[in-house]
Residue frames relative to the residue before (quaternion, step in Angstrom):
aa qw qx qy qz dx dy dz
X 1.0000 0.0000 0.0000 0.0000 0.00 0.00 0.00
X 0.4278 -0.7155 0.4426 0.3304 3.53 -0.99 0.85
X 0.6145 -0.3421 0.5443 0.4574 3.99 -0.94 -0.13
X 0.0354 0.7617 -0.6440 0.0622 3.58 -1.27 0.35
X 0.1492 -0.7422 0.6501 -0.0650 3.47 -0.58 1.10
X 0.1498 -0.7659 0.6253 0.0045 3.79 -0.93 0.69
X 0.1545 0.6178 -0.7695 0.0473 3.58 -0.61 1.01
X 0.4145 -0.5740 0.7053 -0.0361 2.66 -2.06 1.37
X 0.1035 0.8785 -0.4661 -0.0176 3.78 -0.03 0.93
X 0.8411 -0.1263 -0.0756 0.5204 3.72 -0.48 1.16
X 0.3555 0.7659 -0.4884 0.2203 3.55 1.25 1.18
X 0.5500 -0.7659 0.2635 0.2033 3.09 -0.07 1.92
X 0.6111 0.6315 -0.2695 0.3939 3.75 1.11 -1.65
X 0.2718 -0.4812 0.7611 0.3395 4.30 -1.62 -0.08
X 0.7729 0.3982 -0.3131 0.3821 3.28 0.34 -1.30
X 0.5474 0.5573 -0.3613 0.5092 3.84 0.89 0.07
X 0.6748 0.3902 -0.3022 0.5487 3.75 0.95 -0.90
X 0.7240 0.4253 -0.3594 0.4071 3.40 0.84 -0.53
X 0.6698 0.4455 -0.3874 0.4503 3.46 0.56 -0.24
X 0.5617 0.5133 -0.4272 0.4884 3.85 1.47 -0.13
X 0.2580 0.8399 -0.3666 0.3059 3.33 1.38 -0.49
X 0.7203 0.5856 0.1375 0.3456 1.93 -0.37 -3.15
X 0.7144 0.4807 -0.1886 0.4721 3.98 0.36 -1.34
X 0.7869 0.3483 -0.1632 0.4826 3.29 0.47 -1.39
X 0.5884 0.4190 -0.4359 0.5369 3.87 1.00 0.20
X 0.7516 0.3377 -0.2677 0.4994 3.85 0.68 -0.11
X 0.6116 0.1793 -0.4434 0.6303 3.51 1.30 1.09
X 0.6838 -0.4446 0.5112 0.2711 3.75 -0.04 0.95
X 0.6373 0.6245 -0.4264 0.1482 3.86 0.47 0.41
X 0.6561 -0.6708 0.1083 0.3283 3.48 -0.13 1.88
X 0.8397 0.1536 0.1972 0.4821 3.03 0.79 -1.34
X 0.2069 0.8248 -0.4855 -0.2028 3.93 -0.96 0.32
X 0.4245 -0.7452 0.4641 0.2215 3.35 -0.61 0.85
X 0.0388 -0.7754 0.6301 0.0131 3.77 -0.22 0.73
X 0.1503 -0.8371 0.4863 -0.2006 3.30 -0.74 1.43
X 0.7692 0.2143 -0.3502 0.4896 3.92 -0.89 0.75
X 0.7972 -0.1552 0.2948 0.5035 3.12 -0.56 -2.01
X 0.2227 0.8595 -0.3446 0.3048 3.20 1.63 0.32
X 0.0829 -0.8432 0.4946 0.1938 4.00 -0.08 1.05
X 0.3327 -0.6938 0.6343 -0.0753 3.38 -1.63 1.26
X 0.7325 -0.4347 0.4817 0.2058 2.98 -1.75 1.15
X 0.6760 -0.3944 0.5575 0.2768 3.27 -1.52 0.39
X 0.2311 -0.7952 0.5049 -0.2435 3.05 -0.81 1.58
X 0.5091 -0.7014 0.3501 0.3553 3.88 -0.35 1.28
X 0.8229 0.3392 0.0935 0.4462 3.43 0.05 -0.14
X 0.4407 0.8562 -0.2480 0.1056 3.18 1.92 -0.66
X 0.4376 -0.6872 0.5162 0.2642 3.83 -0.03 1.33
X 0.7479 0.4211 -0.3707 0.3549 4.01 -0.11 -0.80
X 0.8192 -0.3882 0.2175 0.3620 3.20 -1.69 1.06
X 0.4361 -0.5832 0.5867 0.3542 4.49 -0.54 0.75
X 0.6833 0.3643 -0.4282 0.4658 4.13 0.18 -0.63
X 0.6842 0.5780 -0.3062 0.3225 3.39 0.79 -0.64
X 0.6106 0.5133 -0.1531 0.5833 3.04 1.41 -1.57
X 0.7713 0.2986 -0.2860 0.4839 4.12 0.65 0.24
X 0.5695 0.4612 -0.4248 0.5316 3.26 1.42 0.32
X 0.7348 0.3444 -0.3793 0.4446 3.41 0.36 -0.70
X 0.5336 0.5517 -0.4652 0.4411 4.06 1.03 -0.14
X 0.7325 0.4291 -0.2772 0.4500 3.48 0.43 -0.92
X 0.4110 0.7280 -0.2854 0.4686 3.65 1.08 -0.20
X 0.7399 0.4551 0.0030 0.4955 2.92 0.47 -2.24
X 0.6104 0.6085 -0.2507 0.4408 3.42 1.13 -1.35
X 0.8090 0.4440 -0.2390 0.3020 3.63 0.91 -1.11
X 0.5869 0.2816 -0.2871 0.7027 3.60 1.64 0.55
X 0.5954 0.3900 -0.5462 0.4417 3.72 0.39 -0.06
X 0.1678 -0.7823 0.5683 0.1921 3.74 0.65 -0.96
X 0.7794 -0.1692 0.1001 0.5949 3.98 0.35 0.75
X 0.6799 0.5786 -0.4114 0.1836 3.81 0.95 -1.36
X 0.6048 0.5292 -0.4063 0.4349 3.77 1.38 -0.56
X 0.7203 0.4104 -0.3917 0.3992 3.53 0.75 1.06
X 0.6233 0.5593 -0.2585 0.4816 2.87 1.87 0.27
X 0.5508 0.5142 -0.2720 0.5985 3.24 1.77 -0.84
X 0.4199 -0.6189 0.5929 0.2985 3.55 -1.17 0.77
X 0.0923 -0.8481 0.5186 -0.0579 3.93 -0.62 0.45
X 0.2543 0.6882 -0.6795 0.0077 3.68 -0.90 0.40
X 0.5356 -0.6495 0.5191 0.1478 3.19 -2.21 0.30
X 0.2661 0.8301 -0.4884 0.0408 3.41 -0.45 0.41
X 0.2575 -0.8132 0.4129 0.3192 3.58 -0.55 0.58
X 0.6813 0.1576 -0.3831 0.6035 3.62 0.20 0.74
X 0.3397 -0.5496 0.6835 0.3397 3.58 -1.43 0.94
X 0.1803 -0.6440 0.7276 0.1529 3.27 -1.79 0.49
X 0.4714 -0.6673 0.5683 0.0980 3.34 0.23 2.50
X 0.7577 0.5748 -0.2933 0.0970 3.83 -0.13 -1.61
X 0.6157 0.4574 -0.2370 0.5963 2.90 2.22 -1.29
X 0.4597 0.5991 -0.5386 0.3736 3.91 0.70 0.03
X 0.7644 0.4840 -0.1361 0.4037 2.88 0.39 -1.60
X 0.8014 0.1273 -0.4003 0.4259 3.52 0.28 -0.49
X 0.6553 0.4162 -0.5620 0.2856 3.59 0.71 1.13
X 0.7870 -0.4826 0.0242 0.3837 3.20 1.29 1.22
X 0.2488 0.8126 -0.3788 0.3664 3.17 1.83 0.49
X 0.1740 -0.6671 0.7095 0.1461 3.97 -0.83 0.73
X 0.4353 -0.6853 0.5456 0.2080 3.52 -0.71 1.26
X 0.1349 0.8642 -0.4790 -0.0738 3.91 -0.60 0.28
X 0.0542 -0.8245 0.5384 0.1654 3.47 0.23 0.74
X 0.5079 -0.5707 0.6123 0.2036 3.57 -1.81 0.84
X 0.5644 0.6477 -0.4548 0.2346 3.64 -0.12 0.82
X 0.5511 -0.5137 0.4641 0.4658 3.42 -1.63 0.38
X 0.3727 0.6780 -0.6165 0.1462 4.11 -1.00 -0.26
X 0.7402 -0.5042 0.3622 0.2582 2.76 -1.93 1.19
X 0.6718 0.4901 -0.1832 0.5243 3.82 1.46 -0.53
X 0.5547 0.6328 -0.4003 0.3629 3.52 0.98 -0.09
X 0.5052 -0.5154 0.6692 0.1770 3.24 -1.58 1.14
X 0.4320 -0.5268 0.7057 0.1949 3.27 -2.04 0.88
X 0.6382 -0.6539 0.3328 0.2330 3.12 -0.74 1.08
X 0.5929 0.4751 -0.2892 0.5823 3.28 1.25 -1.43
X 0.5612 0.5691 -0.4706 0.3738 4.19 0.57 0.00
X 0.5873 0.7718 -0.2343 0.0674 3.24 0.69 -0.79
X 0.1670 -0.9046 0.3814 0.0913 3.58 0.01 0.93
X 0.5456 -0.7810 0.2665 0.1461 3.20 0.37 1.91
X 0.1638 -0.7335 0.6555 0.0737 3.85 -0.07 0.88
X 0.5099 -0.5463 0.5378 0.3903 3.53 -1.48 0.64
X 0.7879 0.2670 -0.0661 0.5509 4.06 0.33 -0.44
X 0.1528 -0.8872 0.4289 -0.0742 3.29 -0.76 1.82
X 0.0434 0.8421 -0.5333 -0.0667 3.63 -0.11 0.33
X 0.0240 0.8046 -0.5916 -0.0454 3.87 0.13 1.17
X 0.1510 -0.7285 0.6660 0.0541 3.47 -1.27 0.58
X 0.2338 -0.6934 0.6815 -0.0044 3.13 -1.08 1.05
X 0.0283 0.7800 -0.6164 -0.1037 3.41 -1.44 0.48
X 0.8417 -0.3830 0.1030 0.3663 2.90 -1.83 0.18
X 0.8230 -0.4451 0.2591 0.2396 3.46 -1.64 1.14
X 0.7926 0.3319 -0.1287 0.4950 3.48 1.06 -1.30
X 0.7626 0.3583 -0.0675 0.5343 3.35 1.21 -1.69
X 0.4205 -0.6725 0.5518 0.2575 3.50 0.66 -0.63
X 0.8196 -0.2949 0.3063 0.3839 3.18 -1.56 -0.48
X 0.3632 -0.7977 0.4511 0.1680 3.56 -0.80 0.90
X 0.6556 -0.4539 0.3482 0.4929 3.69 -0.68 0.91
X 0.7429 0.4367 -0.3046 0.4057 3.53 0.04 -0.95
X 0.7314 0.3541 -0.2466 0.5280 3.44 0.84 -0.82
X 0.4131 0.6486 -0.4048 0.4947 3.45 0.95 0.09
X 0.7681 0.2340 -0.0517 0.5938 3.55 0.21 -1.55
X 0.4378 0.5289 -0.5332 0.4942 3.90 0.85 0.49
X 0.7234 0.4660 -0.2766 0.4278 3.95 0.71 -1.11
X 0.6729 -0.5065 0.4849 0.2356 3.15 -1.48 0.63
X 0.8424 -0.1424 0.1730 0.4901 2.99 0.89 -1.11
X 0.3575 -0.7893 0.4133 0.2799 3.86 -0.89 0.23
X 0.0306 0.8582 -0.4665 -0.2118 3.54 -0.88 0.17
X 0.0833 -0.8045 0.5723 0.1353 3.27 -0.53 0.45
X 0.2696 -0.6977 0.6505 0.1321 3.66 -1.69 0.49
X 0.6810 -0.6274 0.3633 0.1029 3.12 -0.62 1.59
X 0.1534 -0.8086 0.5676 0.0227 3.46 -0.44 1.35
X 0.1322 -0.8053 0.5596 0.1445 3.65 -0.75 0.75
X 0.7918 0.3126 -0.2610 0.4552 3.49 1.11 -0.62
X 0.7731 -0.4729 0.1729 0.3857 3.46 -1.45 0.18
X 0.3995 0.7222 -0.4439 0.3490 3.73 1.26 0.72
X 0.1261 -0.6631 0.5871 0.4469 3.76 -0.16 -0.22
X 0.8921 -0.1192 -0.0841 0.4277 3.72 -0.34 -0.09
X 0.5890 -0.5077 0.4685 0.4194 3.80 -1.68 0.27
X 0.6338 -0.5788 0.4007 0.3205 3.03 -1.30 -0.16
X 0.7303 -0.6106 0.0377 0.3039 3.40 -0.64 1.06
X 0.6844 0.5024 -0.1459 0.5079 2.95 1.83 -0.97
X 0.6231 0.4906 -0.3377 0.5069 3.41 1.62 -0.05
X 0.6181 0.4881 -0.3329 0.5186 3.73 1.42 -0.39
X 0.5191 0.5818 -0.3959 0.4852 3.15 1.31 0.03
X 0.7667 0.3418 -0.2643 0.4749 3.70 0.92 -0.49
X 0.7712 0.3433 -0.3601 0.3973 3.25 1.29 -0.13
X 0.5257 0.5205 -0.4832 0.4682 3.33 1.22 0.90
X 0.5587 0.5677 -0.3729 0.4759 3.32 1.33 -0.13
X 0.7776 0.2998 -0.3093 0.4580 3.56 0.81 -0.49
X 0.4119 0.5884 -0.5265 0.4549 3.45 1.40 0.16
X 0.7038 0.4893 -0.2980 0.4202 3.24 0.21 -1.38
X 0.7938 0.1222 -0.3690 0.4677 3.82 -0.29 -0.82
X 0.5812 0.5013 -0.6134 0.1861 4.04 0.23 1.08
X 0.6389 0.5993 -0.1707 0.4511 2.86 1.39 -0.52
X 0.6475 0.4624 -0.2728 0.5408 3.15 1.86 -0.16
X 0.4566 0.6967 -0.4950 0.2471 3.21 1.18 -0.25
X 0.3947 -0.5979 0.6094 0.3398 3.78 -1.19 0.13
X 0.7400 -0.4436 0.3281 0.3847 3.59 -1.60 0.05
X 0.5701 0.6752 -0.1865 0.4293 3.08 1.54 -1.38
X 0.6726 0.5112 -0.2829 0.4542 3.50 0.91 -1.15
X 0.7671 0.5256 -0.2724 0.2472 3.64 0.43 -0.97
């Protein structure tokens, strides 16, 4: 299976961070990066207001259920793409675009860096043309996409099947 990192950029929802949470502890995924205006767990040291910092945890808490203590996690407001990448991270961005790969296409780098984006708008041009690459998961019905926290699980389980080695199966 490849590493996986999850950054969650400017995803507006608790109950959205918590259920990415929640996902990314029941595929084995190292790390999530929460990013922009995105709200976050309780934090060592954490600089924002204590009522704040226990509302938005408990929040989070009520769809992550326990996982936003199991998933390593940090905050930052700009991803810094440069330090992924030169420790071997393939940038991948979740999004519809004229350049996106079908998911089921996907050709499984040893080192993952998915990015999700906001809920309404998605991924931003810049952060678009920051990724290596795009994926997108095929819509059949009249929606244009799933919700964020559910395309989060089905790109997570796309991704580690298609990543699996022979050995794994």
């Amino acid at each position: 299976m490849p590493e996986i990192v999850v950054i969650a950029y400017n995803i507006r929802s608790t109950h959205n961070i918590g259920s990415i949470f929640r996902t990314c502890e029941g595929f084995g995924v190292s790390k999530i990066i929460i990013s922009g205006y995105s709200p976050y767990p309780k934090l060592p040291n954490d600089k924002r207001l204590p009522h704040l910092v226990e509302k938005l945890t408990g929040q989070i808490h009520k769809s992550a259920l326990g996982a936003e203590a199991m998933v390593p996690f940090e905050y930052t407001e700009r991803v810094d793409f440069a330090s992924l990448k030169e420790s071997g991270f393939t940038i991948v961005g979740l999004e519809q675009d004229a350049h996106s790969v079908l998911i089921n296409k996907f050709k499984c780098p040893q080192k993952i860096a998915l990015i999700l984006g906001e809920e309404v708008h998605g991924l931003t041009k810049d952060i678009r043309e920051s990724c290596d690459l795009l994926l997108e998961i095929p819509m059949h019905g009249k929606k244009e996409s799933f919700n964020v926290s559910v395309a989060t699980g089905i790109a997570l389980y796309s991704i580690t099947q298609n990543c699996q080695r022979p050995d794994e199966d």
